[in-house]
PDB file of N, CA, C, O and CB in Angstrom:
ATOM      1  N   UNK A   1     -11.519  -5.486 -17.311  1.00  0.00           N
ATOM      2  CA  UNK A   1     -11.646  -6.404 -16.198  1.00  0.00           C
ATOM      3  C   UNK A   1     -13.109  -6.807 -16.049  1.00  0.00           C
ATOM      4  O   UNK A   1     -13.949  -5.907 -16.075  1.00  0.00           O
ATOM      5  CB  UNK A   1     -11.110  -5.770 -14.893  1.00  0.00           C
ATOM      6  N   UNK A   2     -13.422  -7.840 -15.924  1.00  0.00           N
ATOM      7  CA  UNK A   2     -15.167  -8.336 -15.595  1.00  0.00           C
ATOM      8  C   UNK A   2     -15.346  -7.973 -14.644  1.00  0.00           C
ATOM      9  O   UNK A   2     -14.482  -7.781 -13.788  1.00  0.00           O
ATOM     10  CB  UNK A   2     -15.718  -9.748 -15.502  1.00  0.00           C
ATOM     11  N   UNK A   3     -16.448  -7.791 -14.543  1.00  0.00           N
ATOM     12  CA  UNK A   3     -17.303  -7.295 -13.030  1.00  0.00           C
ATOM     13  C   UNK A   3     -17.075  -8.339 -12.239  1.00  0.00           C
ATOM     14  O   UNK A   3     -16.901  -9.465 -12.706  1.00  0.00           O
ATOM     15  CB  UNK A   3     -19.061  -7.042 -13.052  1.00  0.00           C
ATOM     16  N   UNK A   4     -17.047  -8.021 -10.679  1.00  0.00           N
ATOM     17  CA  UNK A   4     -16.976  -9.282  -9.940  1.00  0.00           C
ATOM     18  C   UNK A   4     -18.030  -8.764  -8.266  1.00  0.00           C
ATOM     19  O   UNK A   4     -17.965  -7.979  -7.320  1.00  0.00           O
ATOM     20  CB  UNK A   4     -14.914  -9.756  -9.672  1.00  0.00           C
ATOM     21  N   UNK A   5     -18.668  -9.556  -8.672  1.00  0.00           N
ATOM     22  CA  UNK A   5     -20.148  -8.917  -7.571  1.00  0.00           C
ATOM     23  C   UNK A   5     -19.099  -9.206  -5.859  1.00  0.00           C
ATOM     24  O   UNK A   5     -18.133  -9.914  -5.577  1.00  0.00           O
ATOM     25  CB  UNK A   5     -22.378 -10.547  -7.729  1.00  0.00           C
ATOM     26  N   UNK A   6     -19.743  -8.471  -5.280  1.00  0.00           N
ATOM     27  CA  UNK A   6     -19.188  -8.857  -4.195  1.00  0.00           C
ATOM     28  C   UNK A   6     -20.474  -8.374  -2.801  1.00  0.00           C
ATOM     29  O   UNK A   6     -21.262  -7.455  -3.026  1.00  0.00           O
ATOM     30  CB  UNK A   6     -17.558  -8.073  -4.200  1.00  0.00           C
ATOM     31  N   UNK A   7     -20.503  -9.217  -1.292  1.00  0.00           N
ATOM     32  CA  UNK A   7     -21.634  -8.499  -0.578  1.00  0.00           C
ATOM     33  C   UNK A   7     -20.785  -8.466   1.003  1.00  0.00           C
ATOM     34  O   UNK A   7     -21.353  -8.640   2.081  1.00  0.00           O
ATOM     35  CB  UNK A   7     -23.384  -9.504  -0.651  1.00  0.00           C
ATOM     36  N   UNK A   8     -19.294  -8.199   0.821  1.00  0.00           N
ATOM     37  CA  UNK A   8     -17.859  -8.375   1.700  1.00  0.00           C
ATOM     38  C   UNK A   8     -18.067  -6.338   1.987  1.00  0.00           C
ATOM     39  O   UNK A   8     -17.266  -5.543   1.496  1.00  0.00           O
ATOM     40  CB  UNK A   8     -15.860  -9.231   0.362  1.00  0.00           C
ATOM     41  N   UNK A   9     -19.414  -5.856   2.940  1.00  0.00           N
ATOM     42  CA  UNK A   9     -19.411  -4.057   2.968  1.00  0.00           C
ATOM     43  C   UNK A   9     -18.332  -3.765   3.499  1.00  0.00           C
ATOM     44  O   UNK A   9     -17.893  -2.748   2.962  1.00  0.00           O
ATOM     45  CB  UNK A   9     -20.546  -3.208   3.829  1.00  0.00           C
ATOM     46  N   UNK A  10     -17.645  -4.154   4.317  1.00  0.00           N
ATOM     47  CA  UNK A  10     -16.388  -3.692   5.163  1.00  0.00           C
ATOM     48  C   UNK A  10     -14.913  -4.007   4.328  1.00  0.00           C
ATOM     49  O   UNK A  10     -13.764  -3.896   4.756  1.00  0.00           O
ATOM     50  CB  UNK A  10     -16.401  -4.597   6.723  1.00  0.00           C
ATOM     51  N   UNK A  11     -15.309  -4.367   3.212  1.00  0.00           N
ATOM     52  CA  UNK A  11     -13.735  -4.279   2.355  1.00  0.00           C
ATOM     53  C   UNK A  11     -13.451  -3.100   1.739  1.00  0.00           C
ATOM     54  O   UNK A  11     -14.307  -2.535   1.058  1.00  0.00           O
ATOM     55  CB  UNK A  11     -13.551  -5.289   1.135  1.00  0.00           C
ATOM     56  N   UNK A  12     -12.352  -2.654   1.892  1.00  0.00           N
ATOM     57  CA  UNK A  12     -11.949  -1.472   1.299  1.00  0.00           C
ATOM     58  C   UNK A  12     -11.969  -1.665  -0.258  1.00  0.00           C
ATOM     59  O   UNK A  12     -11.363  -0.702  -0.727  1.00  0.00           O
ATOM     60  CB  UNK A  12     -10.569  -1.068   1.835  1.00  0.00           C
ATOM     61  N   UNK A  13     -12.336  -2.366  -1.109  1.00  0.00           N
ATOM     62  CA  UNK A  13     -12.381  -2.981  -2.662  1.00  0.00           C
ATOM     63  C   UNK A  13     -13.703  -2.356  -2.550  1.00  0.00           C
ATOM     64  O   UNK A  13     -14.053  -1.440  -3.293  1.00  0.00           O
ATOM     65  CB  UNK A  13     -12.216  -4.867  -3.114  1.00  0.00           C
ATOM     66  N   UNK A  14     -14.689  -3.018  -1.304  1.00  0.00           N
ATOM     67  CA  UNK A  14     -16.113  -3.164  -2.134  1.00  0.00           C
ATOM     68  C   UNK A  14     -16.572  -1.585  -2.361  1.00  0.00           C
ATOM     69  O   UNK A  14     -16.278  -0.738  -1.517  1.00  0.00           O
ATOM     70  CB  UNK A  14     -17.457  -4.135  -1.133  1.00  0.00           C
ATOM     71  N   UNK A  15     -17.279  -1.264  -3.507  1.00  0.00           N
ATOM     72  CA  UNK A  15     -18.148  -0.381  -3.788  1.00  0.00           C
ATOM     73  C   UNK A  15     -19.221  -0.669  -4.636  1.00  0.00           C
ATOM     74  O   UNK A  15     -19.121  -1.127  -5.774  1.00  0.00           O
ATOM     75  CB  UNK A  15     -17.578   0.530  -4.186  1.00  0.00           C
ATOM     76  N   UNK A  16     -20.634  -0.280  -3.825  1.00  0.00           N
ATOM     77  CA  UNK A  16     -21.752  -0.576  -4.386  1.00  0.00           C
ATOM     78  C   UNK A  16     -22.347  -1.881  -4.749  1.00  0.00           C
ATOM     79  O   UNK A  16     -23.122  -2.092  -5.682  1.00  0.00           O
ATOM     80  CB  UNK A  16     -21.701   0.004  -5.255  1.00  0.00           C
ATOM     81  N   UNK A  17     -21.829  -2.831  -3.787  1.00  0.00           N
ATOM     82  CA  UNK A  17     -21.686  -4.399  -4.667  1.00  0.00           C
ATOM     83  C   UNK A  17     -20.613  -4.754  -5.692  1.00  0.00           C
ATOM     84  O   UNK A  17     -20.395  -5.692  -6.459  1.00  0.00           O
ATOM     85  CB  UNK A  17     -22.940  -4.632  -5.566  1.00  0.00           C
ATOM     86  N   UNK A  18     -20.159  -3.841  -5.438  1.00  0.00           N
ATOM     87  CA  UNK A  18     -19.023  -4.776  -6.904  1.00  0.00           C
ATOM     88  C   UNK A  18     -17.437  -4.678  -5.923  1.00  0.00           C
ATOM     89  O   UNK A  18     -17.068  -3.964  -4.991  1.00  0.00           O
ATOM     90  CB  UNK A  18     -18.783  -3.355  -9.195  1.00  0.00           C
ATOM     91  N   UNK A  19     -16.865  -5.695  -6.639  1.00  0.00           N
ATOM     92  CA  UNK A  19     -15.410  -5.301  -6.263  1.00  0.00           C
ATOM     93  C   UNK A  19     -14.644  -4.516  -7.009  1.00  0.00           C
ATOM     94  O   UNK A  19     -14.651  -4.688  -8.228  1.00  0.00           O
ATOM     95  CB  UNK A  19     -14.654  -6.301  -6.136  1.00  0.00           C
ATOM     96  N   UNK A  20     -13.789  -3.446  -6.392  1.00  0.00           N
ATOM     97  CA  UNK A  20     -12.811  -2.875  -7.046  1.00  0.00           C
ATOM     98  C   UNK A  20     -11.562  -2.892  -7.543  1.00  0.00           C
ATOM     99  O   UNK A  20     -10.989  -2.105  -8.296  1.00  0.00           O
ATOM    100  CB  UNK A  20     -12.758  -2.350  -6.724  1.00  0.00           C
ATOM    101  N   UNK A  21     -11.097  -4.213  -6.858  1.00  0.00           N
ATOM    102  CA  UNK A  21      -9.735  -4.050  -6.593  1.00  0.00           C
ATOM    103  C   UNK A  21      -8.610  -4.692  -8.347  1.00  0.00           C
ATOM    104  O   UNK A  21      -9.014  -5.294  -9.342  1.00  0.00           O
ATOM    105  CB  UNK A  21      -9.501  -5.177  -4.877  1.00  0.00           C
ATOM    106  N   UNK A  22      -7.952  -4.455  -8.181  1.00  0.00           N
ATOM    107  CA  UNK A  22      -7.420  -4.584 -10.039  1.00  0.00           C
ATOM    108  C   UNK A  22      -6.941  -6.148  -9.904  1.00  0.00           C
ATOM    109  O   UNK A  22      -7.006  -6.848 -10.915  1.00  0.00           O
ATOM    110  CB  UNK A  22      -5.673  -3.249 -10.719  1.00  0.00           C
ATOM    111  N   UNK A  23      -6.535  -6.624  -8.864  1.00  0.00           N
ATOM    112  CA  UNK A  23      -6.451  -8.443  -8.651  1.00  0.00           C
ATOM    113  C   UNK A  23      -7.651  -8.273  -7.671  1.00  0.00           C
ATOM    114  O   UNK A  23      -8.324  -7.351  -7.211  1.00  0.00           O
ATOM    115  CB  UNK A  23      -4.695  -9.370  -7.796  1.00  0.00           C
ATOM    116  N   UNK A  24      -7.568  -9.803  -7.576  1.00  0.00           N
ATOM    117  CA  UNK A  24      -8.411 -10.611  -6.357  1.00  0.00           C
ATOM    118  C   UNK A  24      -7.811 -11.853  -6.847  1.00  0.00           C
ATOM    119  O   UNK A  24      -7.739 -12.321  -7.983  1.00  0.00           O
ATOM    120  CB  UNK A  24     -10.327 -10.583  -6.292  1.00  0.00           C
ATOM    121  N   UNK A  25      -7.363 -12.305  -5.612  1.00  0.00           N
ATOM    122  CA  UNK A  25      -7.110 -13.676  -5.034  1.00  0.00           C
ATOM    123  C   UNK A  25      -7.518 -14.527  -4.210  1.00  0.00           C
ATOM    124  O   UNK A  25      -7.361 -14.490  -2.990  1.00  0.00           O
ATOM    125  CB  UNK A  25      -6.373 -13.736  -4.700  1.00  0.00           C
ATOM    126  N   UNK A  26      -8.227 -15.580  -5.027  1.00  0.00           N
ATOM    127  CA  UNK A  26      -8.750 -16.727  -4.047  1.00  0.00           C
ATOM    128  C   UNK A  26      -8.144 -17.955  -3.828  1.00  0.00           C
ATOM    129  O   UNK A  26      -7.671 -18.547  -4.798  1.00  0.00           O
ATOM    130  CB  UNK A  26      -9.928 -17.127  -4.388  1.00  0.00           C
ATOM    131  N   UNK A  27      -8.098 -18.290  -3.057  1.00  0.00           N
ATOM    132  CA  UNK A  27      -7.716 -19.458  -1.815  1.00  0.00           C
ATOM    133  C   UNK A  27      -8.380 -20.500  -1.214  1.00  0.00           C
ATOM    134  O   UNK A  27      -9.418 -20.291  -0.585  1.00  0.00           O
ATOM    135  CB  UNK A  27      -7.485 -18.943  -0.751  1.00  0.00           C
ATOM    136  N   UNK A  28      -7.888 -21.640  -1.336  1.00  0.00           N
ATOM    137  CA  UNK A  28      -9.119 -22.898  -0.732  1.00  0.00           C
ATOM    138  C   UNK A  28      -8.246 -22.526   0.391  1.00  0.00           C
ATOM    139  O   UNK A  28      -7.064 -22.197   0.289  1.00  0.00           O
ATOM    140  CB  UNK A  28      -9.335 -24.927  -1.368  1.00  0.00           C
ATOM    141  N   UNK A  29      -9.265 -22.647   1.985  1.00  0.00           N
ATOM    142  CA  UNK A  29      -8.915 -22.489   3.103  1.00  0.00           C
ATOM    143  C   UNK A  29      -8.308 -22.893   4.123  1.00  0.00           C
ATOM    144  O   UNK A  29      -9.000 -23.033   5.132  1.00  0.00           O
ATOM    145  CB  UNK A  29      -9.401 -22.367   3.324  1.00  0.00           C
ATOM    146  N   UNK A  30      -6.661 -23.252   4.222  1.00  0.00           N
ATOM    147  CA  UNK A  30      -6.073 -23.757   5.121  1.00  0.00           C
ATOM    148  C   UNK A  30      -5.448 -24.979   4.494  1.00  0.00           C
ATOM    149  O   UNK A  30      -5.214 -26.032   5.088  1.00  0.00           O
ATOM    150  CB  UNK A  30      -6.901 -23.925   6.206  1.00  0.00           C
ATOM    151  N   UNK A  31      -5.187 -24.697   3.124  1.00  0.00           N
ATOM    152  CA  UNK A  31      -4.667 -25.910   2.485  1.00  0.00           C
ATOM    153  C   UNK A  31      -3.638 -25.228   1.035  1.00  0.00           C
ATOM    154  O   UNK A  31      -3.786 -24.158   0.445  1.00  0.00           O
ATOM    155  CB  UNK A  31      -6.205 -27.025   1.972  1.00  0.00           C
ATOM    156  N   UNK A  32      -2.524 -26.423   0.784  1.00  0.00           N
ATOM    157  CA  UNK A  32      -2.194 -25.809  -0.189  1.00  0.00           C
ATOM    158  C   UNK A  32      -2.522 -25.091  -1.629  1.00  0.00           C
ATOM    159  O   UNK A  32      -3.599 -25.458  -2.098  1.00  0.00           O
ATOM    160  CB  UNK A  32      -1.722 -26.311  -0.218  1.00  0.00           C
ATOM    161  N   UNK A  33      -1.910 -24.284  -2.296  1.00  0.00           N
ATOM    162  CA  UNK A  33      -2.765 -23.401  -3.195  1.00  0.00           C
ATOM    163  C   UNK A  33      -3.194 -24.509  -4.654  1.00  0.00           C
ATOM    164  O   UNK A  33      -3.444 -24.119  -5.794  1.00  0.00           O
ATOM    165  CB  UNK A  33      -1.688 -21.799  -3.689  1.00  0.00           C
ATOM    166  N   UNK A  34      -3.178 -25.518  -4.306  1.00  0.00           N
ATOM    167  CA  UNK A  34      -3.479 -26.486  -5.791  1.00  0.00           C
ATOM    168  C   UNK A  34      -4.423 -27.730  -5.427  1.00  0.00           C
ATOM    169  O   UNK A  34      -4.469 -28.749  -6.115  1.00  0.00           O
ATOM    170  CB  UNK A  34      -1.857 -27.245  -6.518  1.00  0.00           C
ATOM    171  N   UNK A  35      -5.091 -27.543  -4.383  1.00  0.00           N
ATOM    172  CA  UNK A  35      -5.998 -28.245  -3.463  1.00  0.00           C
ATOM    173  C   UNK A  35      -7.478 -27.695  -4.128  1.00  0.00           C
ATOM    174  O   UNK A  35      -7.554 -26.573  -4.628  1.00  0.00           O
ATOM    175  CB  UNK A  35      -5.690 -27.795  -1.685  1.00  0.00           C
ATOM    176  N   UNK A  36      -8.490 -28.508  -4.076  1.00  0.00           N
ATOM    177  CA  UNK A  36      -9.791 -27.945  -4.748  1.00  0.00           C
ATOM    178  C   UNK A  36     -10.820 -27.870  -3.068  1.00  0.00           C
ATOM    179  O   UNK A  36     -10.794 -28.256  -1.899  1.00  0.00           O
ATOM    180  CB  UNK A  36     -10.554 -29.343  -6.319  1.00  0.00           C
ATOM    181  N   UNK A  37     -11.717 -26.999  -4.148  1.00  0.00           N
ATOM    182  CA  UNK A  37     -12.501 -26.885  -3.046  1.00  0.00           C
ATOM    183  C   UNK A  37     -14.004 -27.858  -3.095  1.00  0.00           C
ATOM    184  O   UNK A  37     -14.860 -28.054  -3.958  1.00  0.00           O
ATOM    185  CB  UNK A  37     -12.755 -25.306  -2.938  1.00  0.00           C
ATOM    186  N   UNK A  38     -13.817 -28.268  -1.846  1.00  0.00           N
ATOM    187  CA  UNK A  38     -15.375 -29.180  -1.827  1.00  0.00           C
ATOM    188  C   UNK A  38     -16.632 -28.099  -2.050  1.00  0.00           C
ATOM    189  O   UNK A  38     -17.558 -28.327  -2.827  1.00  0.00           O
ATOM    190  CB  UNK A  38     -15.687 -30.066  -0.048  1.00  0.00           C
ATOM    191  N   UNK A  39     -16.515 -26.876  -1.238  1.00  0.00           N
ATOM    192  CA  UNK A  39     -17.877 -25.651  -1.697  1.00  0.00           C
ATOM    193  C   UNK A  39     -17.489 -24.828  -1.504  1.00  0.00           C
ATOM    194  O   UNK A  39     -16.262 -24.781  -1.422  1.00  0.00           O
ATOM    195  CB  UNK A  39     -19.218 -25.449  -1.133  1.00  0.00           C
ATOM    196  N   UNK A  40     -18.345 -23.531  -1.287  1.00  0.00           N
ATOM    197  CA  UNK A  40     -18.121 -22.407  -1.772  1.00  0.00           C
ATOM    198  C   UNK A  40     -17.712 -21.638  -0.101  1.00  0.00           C
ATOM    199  O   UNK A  40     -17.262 -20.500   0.029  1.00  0.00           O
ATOM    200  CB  UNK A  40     -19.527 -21.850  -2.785  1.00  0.00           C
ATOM    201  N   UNK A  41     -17.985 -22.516   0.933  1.00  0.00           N
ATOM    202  CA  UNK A  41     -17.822 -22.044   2.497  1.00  0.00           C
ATOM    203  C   UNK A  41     -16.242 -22.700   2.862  1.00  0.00           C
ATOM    204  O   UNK A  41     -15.646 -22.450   3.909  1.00  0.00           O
ATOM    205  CB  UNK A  41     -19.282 -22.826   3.684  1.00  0.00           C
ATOM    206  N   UNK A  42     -15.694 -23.625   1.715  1.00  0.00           N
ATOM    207  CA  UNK A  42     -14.144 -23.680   2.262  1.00  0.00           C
ATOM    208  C   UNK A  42     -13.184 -22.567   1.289  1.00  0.00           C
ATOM    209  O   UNK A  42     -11.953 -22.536   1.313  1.00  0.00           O
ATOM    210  CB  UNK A  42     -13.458 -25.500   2.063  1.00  0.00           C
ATOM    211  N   UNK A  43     -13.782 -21.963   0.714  1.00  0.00           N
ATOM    212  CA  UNK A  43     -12.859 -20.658   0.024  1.00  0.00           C
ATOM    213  C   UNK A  43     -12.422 -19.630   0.781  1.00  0.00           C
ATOM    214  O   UNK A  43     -12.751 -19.707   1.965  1.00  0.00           O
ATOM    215  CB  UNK A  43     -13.560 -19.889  -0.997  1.00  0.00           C
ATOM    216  N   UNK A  44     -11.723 -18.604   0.434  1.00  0.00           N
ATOM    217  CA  UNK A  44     -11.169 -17.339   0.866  1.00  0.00           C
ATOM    218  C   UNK A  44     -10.743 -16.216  -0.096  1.00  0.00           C
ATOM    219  O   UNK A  44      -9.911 -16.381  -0.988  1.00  0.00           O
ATOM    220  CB  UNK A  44     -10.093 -17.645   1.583  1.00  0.00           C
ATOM    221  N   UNK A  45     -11.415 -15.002   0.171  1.00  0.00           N
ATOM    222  CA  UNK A  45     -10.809 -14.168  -0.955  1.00  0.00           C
ATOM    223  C   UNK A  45      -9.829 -13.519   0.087  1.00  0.00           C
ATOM    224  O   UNK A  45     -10.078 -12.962   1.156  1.00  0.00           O
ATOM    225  CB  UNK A  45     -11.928 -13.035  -1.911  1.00  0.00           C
ATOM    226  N   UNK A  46      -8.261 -13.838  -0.751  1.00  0.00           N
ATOM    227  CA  UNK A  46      -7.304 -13.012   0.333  1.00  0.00           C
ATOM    228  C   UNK A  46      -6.931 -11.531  -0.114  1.00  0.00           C
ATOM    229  O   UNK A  46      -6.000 -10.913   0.401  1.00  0.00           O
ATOM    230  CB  UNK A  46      -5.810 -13.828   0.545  1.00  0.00           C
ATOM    231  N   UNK A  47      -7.936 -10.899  -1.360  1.00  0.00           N
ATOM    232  CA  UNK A  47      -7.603  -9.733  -1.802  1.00  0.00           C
ATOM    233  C   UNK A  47      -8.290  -9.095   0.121  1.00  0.00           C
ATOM    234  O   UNK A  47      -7.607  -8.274   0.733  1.00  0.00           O
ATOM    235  CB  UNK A  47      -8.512  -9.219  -3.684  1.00  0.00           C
ATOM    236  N   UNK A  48      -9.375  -9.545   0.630  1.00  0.00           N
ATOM    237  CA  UNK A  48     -10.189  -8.987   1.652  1.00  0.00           C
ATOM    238  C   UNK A  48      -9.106  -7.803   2.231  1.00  0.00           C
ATOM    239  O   UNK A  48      -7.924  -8.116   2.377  1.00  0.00           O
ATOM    240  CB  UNK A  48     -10.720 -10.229   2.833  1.00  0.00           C
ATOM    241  N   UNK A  49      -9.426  -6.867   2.449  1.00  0.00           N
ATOM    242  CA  UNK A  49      -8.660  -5.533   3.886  1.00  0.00           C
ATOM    243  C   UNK A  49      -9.821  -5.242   4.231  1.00  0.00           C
ATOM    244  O   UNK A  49     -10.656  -5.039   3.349  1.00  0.00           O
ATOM    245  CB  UNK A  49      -7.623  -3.806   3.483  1.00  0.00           C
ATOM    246  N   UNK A  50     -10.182  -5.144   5.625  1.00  0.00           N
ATOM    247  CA  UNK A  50     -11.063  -4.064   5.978  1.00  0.00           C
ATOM    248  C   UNK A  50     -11.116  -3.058   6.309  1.00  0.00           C
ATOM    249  O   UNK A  50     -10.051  -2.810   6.873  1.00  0.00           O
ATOM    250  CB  UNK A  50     -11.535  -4.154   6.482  1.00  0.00           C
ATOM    251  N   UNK A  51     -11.963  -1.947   6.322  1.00  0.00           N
ATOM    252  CA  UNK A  51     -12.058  -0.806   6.343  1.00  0.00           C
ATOM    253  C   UNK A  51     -11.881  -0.417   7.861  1.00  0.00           C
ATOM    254  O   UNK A  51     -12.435  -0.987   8.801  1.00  0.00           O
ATOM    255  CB  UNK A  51     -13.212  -0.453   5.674  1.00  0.00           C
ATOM    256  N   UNK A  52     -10.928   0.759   7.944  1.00  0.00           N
ATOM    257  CA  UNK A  52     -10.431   1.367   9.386  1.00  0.00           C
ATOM    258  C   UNK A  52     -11.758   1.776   9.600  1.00  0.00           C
ATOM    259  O   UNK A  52     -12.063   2.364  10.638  1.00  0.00           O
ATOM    260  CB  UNK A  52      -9.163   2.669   9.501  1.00  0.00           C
TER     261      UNK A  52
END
């Protein structure tokens, strides 16, 4: 799996800067899943959980 940097401290994935999780799924925000994104502030990673 490639490294995938991440700076999301309250996700239960993140460790040390990196993500852990074996998927990650991203999402343009509030639109259907075949919609592009104009930048990088209308995305969503929906792998996100946060930490209890």
């Amino acid at each position: 799996m490639p490294q995938v940097n991440c700076r999301v401290a309250n996700c239960i994935y993140w460790q040390d800067g990196d993500c852990e999780a074996q998927k990650i799924t991203i999402a343009v925000q509030g639109t259907p899943n075949t919609s592009s994104a104009v930048n990088d502030r209308s995305t969503e990673c929906e792998t996100f959980q946060a930490r209890a």
